[in-house]
C-alpha positions in Angstrom: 76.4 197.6 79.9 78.9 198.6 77.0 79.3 197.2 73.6 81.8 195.6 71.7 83.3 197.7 68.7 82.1 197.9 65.3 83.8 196.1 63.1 85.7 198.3 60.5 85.0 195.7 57.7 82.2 195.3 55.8 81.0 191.6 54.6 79.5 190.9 51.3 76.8 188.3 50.5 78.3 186.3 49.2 82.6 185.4 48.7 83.7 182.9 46.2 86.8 181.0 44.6 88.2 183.8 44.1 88.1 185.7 47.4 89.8 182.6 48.8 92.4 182.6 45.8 93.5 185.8 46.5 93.4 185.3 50.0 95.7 181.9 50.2 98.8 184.1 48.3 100.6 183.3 50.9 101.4 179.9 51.9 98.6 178.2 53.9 100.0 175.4 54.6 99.2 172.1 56.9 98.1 171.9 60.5 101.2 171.9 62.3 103.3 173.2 60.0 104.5 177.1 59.2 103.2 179.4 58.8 100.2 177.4 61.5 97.2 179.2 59.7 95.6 175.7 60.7 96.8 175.3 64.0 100.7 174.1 65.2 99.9 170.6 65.9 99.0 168.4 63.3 96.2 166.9 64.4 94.9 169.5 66.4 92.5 168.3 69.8 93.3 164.6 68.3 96.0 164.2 70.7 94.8 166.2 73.4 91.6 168.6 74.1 92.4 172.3 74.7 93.0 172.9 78.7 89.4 173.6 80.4 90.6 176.4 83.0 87.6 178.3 84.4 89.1 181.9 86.1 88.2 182.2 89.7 89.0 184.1 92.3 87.1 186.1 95.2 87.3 186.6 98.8 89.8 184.8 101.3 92.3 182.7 99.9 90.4 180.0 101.8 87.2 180.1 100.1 88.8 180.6 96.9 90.5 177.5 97.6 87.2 175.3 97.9 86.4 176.9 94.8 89.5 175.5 93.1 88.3 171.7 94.4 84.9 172.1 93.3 86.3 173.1 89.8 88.5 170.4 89.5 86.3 167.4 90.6 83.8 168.5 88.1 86.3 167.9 85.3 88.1 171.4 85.1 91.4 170.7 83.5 93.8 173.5 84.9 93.2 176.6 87.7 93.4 180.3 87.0 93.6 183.0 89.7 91.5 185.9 89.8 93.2 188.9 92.1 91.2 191.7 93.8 92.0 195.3 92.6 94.3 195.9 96.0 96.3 192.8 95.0 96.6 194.1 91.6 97.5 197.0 92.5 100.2 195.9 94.9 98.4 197.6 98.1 97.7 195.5 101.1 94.9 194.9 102.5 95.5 197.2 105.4 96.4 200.3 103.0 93.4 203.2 103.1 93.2 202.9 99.4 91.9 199.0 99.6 89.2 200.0 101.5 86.0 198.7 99.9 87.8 196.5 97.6 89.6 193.6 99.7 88.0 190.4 97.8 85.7 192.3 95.8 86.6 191.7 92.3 89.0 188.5 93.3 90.8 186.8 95.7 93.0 188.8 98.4 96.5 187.8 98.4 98.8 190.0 100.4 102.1 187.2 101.5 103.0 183.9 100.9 100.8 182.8 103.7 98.0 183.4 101.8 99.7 182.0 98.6 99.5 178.5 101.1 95.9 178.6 102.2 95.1 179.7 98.5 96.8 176.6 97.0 96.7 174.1 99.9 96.1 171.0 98.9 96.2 171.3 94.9 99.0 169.1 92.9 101.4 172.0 91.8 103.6 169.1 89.7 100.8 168.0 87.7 98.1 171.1 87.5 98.7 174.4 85.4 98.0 177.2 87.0 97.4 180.6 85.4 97.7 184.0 87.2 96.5 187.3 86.0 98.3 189.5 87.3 100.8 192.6 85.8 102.3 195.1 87.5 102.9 192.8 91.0 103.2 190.0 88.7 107.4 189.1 89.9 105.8 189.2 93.3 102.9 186.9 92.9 105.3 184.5 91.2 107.7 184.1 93.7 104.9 183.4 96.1 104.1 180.3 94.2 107.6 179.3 93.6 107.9 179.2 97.0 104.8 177.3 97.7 106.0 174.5 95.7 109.6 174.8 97.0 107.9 173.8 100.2 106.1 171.2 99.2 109.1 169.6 97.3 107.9 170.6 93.8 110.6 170.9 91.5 110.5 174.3 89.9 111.6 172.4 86.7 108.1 170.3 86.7 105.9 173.6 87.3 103.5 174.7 83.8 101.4 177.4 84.1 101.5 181.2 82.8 101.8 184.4 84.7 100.3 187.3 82.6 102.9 189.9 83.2 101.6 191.9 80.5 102.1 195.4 81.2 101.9 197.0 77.9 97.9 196.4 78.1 97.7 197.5 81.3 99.0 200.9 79.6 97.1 200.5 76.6 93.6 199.1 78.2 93.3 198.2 82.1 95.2 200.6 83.6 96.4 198.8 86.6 99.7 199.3 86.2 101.9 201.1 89.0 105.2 202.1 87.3 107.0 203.8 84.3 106.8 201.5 81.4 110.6 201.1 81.1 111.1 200.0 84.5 108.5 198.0 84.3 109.5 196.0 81.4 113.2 195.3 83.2 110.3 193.4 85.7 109.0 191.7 82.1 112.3 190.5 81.3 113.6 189.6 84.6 111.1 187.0 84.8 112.2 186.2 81.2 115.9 185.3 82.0 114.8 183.5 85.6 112.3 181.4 83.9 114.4 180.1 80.8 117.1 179.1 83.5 115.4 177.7 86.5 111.5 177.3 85.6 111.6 175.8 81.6 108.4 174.6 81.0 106.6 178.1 82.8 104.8 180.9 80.7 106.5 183.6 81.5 104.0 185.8 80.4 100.1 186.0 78.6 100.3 188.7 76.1 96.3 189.9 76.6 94.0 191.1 73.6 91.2 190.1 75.9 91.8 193.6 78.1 92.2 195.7 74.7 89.1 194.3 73.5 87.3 194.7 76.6 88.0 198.3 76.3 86.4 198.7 73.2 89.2 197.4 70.7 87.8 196.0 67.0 89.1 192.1 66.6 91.3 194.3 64.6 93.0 196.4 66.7 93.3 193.3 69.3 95.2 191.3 66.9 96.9 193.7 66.0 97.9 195.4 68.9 98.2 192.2 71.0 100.7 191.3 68.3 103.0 194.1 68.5 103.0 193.9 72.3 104.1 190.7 71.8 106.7 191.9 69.5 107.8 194.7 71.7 108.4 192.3 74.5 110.4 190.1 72.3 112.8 193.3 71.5 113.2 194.1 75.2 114.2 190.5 75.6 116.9 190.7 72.8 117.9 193.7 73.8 118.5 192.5 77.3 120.7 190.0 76.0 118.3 187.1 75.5 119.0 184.4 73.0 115.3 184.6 71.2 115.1 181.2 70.8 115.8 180.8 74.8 112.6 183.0 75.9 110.4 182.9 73.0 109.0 179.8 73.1 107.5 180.4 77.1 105.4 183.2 75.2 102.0 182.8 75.2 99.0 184.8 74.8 95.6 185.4 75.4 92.9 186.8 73.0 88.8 187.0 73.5 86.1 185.6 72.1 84.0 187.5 70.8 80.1 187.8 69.0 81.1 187.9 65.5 81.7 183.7 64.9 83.6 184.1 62.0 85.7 186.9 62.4 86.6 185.7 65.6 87.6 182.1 64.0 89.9 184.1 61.4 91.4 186.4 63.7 93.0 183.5 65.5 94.2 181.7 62.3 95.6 185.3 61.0 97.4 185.4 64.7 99.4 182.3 64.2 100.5 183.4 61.1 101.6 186.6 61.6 103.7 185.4 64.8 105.3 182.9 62.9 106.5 185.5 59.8 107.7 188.1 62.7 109.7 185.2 64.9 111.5 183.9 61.8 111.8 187.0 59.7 112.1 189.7 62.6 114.3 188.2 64.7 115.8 185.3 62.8 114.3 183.0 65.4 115.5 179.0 64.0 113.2 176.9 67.0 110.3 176.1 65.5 108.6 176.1 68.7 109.2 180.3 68.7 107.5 180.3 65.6 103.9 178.7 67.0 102.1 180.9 68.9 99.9 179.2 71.3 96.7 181.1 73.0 94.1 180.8 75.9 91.1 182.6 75.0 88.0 183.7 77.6 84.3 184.5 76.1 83.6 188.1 75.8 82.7 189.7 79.6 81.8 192.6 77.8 78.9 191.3 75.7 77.3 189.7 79.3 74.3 192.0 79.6 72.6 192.3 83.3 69.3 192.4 81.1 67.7 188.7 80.7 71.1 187.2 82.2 69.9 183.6 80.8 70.7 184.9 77.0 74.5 185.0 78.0 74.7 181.1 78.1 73.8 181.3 74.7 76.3 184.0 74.0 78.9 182.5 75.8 78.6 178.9 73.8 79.0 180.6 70.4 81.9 182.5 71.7 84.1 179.2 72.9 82.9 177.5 69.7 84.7 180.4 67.6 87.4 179.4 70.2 87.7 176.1 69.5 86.9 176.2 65.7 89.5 178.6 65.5 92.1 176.2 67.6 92.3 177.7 71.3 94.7 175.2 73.5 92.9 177.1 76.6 89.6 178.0 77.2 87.5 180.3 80.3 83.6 180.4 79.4 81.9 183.2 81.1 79.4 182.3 83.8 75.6 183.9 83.2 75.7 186.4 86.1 78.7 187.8 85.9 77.2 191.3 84.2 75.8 191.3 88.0 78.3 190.0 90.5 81.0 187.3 91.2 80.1 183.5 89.5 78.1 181.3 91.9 79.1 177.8 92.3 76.3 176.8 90.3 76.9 179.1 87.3 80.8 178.1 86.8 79.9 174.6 86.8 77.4 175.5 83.9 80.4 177.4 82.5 82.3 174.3 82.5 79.8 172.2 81.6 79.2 174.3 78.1 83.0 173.5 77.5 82.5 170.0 77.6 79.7 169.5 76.0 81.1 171.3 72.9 84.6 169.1 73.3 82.2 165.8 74.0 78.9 165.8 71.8 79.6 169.0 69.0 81.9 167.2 67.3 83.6 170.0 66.3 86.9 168.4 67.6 87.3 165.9 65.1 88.4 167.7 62.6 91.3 169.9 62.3 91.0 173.5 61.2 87.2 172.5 59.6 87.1 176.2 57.8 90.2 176.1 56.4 89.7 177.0 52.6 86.3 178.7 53.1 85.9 181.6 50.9 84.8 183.9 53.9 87.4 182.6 56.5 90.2 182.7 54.1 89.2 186.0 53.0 88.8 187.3 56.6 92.1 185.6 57.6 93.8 187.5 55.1 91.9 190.7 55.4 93.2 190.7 59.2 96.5 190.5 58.3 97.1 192.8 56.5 95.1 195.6 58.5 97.5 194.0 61.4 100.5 194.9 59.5 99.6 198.8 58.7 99.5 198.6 62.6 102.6 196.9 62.7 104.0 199.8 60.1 101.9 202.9 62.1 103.3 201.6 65.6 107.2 201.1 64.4 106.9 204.6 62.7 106.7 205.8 66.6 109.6 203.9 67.7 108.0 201.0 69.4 104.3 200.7 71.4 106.2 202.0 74.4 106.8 205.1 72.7 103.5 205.0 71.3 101.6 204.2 74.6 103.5 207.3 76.1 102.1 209.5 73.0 98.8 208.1 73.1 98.6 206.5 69.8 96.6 203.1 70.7 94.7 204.6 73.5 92.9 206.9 71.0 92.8 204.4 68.6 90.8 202.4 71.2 88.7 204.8 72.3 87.4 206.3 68.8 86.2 202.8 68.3 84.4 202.1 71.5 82.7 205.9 71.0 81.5 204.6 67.3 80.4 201.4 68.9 78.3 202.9 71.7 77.0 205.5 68.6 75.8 202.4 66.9 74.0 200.8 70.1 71.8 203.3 71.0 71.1 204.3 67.3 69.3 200.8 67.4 72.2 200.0 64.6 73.6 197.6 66.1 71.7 195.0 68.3 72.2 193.6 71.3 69.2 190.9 72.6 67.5 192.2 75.8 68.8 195.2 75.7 67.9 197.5 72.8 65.5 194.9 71.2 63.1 192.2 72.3 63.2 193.8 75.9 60.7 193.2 78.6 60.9 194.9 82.3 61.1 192.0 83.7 63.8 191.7 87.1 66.7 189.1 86.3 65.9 186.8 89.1 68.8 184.7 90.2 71.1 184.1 92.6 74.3 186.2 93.4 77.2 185.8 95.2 77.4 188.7 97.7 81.1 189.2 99.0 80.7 189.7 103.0 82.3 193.1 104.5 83.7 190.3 106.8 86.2 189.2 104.0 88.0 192.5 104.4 88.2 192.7 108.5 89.4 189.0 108.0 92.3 190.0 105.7 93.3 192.8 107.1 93.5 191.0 111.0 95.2 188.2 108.7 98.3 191.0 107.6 98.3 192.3 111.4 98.9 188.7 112.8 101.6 188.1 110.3 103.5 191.4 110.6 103.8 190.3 114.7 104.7 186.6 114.1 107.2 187.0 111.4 110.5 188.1 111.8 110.7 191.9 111.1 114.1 192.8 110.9 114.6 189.5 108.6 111.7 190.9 106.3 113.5 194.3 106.0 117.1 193.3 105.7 115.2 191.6 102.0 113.0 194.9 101.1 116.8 197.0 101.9 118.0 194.2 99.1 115.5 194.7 96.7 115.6 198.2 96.8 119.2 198.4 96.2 118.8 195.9 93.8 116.4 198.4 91.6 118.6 200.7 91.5 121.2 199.1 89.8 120.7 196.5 86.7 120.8 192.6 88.5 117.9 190.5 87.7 115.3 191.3 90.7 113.8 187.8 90.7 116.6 186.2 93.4 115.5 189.6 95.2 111.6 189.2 95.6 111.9 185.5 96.3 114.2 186.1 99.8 111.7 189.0 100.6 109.0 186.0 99.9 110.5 183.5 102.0 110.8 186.2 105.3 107.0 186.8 104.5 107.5 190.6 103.4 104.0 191.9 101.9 102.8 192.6 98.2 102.2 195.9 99.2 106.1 196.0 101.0 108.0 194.7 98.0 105.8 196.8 95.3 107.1 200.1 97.7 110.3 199.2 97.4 110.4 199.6 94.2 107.9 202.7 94.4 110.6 204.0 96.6 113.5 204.2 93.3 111.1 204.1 90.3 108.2 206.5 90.8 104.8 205.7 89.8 103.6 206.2 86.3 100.2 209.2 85.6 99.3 208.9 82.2 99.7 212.3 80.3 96.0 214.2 80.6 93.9 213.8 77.7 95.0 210.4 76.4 
């Protein structure tokens, strides 16, 4: 079990008028309008609750599938896609470094056939789908482009959000595959092939969630989440982007976390620092590239295996910072998942605390409810400017690429998780069931054990489509994309004919292998 970070704050007491004087300097404003301290729309879930999308994924593309049904007919509002680590790692199922892995930590997803049986039977034109996913990410979303091309779905009608988000994977995750600079021509590929032919798509989820996972203060998440965000905007210029043609299809993706009102003010403090950076920055003029929209997910890192039943508590406190703090998306963590997989049964009680807090909390009658609190506002204020000496520290390096290659937020990162597991097992900082009020007691409830089967399934299920496909049709496209690397044309129109003639994840992804390389972080960061 690991910790979250220690905060690098200290709270008072007690905060007063004055606290919250100081801390309003800047304009506060109204819901909905700049800099959207209070929220971007005006009456915030009066119009419409934030989307209820529960992230699931594991095993065959077909079970994961009756998952998705079960999810919805119990009132979930939107899918979200949980890939194994092969997947994510663009390896096939077949490959001798998937062995072990093939469903494990999410659904297997190696061709557009299994993009079908994975999505068979769901409404693409009136569902949002999410899809975390990075470095395979292009791939992934040409598989469900295709799907609905299929099915007659107009790309123009598709909403979701692929997280595409490889800075973290640098930063945090480390499942990335190649050199950052290659790897954000993928970014903004998907960029300029969204704002022409799939408008109302995400093109990407900037994650804080991953930083803070690793042991990132809220901080350091907002912060660097932030400058990701404002790093990928650059690239996008810089590719010759109009800003206020890709920015709006920006989204991003933060966690929620044990400290309830820290949490609530680093959210507000988000939407107003993306706001100053669109306008001022990059002279964006849409207002809708000034509002930052986010999808937050409970804290998987505070789940503790120890007295399992304590995490529903956890994980209701968390999505009510969420809300509070004006999430348009929501994942609540299921009670086992410090163990295993969700069961069916502990999703739907993940659900079910969404909707009890959007139904009988009240909480969602009121917009922005902590706005001028003397803590919040102090708080909110506190976080931005911290966020900005990171904003000052990172530029001073050139940009968080050229920070990531020198190590900068890595260490950052890691100091703070260090200090945070310090502070655990020095009984300073406390975490129920597991360094106070313990008992020996076994957790006794059910798990969802992933069958060895899965794997010979999947891998059977890449044989049998290598034979029936046609293999000179499916190389003629990899030959394509390859070429197509190495010079400076948008990839998308690439991977989507290597799609359609059923060429693998793993195929495409060593394609590209084949020009770019694959990135080893430098020893010691």
């Amino acid at each position: 079990m690991t910790s979250s970070a220690v905060s690098d704050r200290e709270a008072r007491p007690l905060y007063t008028a004055a606290d919250a004087a100081e801390a309003t300097r800047e304009n506060l404003g109204a819901p909905g309008e700049f800099p959207y301290t209070r929220g971007i729309h005006a009456s915030g879930y009066g119009g419409k609750l934030w989307t209820m999308r529960q992230f699931s994924g594991f095993g065959t593309p077909a079970e994961t599938n009756r998952r998705y049904h079960e999810l919805l007919r119990a009132g979930g509002t939107g899918l979200s896609v949980a890939f194994d680590l092969p997947t994510l790692m663009g390896r096939d199922p077949d490959h001798p470094l998937s062995l072990g892995e093939v469903g494990k930590c999410g659904v297997s997803v190696a061709s557009l056939a299994d993009m079908e049986t994975l999505l068979e039977g769901l409404p693409l034109d009136t569902i949002t789908t999410s899809m975390t996913i990075n470095s395979p990410a292009a791939m992934i979303f040409a598989m469900y482009l295709v799907v609905a091309e299929q099915r007659g779905a107009a790309w123009a009608k598709l909403s979701g959000t692929i997280q595409n988000d490889i800075l973290k994977e640098y930063i945090a995750q480390k499942e990335y595959i190649y050199p950052p600079r290659p790897s954000m021509r993928l970014v903004t590929d998907v960029f300029g092939f969204c704002a022409d032919n799939v408008p109302r798509w995400n093109t990407i989820s900037v994650s804080g969630y991953h930083i803070r996972e690793a042991g990132a203060t809220a901080l350091q998440e907002l912060a660097f989440t932030l400058r990701d965000g404002i790093e990928y905007v650059q690239y996008g210029v810089d590719a010759g982007l109009p800003v206020d043609r890709f920015v709006p299809r920006i989204s991003f993706f933060f966690n929620a976390h044990n400290d309830f009102f820290e949490e609530i003010a680093k959210y507000r403090a988000a939407r107003a620092l993306w706001a100053a950076v669109i306008r001022e920055r990059f002279g964006a003029r849409d207002e809708r590239s000034w509002k930052l929209r986010f999808h937050s997910q409970t804290a998987g890192v505070s789940l503790t295996a120890q007295q399992p039943y304590n995490n529903v508590v956890r994980t209701a406190l968390q999505a009510l910072a969420a809300v509070l703090g004006g999430t348009n998306s929501l994942h609540t963590n299921s009670l086992d998942e410090a163990l295993a997989l969700p069961t069916s049964e502990a999703a739907l009680l993940a659900l079910r605390t969404q909707q009890v807090i959007a139904h009988e909390s009240g909480v969602t009658d009121v917009v922005d409810p902590f706005g001028g609190s003397y803590y919040v506002e102090r708080l909110t204020a506190d976080l931005q400017d911290g966020a900005r000496e990171y904003f000052a520290a990172i530029d001073r390096f050139g940009g968080m690429v050229e920070a990531i290659e020198q190590g900068y937020p890595q260490r950052e990162i890691a100091d703070s998780a260090y200090r945070s597991q310090q502070a655990v097992e020095a009984g300073e900082q406390t975490i129920v069931g597991v360094n106070r009020y313990t008992d020996d007691a076994a957790a006794d409830i059910p798990i969802l054990q992933i069958d060895e089967q899965v794997e010979r399934d999947q891998v059977a299920r890449v044989a049998g489509l290598r034979k029936r496909r046609d293999a000179a049709a499916a190389q003629r496209t990899l030959d394509a994309l390859r070429r197509a690397a190495e010079g400076s044309a948008n990839l998308m129109p690439f991977i989507l004919d290597a799609v359609r003639a059923y060429a693998t994840v793993g195929e495409m992804c060593d394609a590209l292998r084949d020009v770019w390389g694959e990135y080893e972080e430098t020893p010691g960061v």
